[in-house]
N, C-alpha and C positions, 0 to 999 in steps of 0.2 A: 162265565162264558155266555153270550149268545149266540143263538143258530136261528138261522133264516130259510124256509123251507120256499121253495119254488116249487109249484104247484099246477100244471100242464090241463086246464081247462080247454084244449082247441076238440074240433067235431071228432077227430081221429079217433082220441082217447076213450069214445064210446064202444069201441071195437071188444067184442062182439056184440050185437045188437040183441042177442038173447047168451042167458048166460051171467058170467062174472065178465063185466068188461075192465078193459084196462084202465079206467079211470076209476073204477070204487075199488080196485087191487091197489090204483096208486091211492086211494082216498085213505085205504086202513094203512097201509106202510105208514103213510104219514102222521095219519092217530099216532098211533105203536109209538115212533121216533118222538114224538109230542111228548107223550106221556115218561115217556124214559125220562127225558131232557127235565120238563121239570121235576119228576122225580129224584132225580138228581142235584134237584136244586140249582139251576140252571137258567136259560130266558128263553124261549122260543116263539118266533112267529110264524106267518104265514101270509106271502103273496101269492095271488090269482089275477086272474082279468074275467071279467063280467059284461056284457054288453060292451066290448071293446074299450073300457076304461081298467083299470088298473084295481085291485080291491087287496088292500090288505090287514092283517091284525097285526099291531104291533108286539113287537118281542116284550115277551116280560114272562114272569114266572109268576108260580102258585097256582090252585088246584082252581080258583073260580076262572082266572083267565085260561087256563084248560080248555075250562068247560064249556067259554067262548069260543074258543079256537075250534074245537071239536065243533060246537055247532054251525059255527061259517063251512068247516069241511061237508057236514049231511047235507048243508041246502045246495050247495052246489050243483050244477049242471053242465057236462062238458055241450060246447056247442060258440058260434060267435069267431069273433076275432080271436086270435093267440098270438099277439107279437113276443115271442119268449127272450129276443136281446133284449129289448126294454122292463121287461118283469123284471129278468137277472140283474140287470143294473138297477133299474129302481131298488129290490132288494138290497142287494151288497150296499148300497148309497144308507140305508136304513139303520146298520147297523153302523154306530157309531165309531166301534172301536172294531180289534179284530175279533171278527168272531168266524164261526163255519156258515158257509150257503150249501145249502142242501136241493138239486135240481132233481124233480122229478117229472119224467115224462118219456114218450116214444121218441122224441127228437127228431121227428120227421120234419119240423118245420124251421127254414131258415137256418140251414143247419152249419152253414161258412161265418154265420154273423153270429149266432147262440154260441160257439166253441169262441169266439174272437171276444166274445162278453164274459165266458167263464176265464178266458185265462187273463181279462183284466180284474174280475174278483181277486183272481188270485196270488197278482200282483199288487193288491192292496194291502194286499199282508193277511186275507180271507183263508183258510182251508175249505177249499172247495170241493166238492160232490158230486158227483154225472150219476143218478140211479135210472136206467133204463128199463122201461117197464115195455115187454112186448108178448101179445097171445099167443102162443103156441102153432096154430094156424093162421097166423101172417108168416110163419118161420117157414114149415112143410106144403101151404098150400095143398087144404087135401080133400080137392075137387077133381068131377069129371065132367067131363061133356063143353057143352057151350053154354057160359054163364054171363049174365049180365052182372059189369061191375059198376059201383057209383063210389063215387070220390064224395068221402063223407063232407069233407070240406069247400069243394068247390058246385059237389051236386050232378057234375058229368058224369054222364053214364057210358058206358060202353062194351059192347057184346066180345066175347072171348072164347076161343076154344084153347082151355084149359090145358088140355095135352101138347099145345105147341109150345104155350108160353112158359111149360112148368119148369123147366131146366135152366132157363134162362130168370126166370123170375127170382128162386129159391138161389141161383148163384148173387145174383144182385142184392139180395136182402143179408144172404152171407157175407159181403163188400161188404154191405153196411154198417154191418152190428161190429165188423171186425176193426174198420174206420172207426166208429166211433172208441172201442175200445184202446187202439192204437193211438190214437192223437191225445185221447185225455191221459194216458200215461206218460205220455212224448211232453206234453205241457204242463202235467206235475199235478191233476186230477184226480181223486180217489173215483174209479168205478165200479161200477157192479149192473150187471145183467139180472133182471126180476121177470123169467116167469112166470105167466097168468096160473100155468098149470103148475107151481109148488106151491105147498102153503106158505101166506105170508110170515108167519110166526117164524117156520124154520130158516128161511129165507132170507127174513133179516137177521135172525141168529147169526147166522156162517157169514154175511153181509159184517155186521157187530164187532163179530170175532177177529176176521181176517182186518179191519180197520183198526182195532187195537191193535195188532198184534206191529202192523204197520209203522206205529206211531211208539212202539217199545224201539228204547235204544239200541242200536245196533251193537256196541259194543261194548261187554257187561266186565265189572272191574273182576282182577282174578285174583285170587289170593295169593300171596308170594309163598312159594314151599318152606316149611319148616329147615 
């Protein structure tokens, strides 16, 4: 088997700016799965984009290309361009045969064209993956007063009193995560919701679990009674 890891390098992914941000949360997820994969004796790669070009390591197995992999993951920098339909497709294009795409990221960006690119992986005969990574405080918002916000990606700034927008905000981000959970199961996607604040370890455990358990036959032969 090969698995193709998509890998959400846009400014967003820095969130929060002090702290564990959501791009080294998705950075270890992605080790952890790396390391499973070829442990398992397996192939894994890994697309990104870089200065708005596309950057990836090819799928293959064993413990020195690992050690590649791993180290394309540390130098990384979220930040630049993230066109994520064209990663996804690049990837899926990658592997030759079937194998799983593994998408990791907030999904904030290009989010009608990224689902229209997972479900043509998945029509290529791919088992495909939506892993949603989002911080805790993008979810509750949990500020007061009048704050200046900046769109990590565009640079706009704009002043806010917090207490108008909070109800309306946290219902909107609610829509979203529930969108996106909704349609990838609607169009035959494995998901999962990740958390900044659980550990990654356990997280992909019950992540692990609940995917196996998924992929066990529905219907187990019975013994005929004596």
């Amino acid at each position: 088997m090969a698995v193709m890891i998509v890998l959400d390098t846009s400014a967003s992914m820095a969130f929060p700016a002090s702290g564990l941000s959501k791009f080294r949360y998705a950075s270890v997820v992605a080790a952890s799965l790396a390391y499973l994969i070829v442990n398992q004796g397996d192939a894994v790669g890994l697309m990104t984009m870089e200065s708005g070009k596309l950057a990836y390591v090819p799928a293959k197995g064993g413990r020195p290309h690992l050690r590649t992999l791993i180290a394309q993951l540390e130098r990384l920098q979220p930040g630049g361009i993230w066109e994520p339909p064209r990663a996804i497709a690049r990837g899926a294009e990658l592997l030759k045969r079937r194998g799983v795409v593994i998408a990791i990221s907030d999904f904030y960006d290009e989010e009608d064209e990224t689902r229209r690119e997972l479900r043509r992986a998945a029509r290529r005969g791919h088992d495909v993956a939506m892993l949603q990574v989002i911080s805790p405080m993008e979810i509750a918002l949990p500020f007061r007063g009048d704050l200046e916000f900046e769109d990590l990606e565009s640079g706009e700034r704009r002043l806010m009193d917090v207490g108008e927008i909070a109800r309306a905000y946290r219902s909107a981000v609610g829509d979203f995560l529930e969108r996106s959970r909704g349609l990838a199961r609607r169009d035959g996607i494995d998901y999962a919701l990740f958390r900044t604040d659980a550990a990654p370890g356990q997280a992909l455990r019950q992540y692990l679990l609940r995917r196996g358990g998924r992929h066990q036959p529905r219907h187990a032969a019975r013994e005929e009674p004596a």
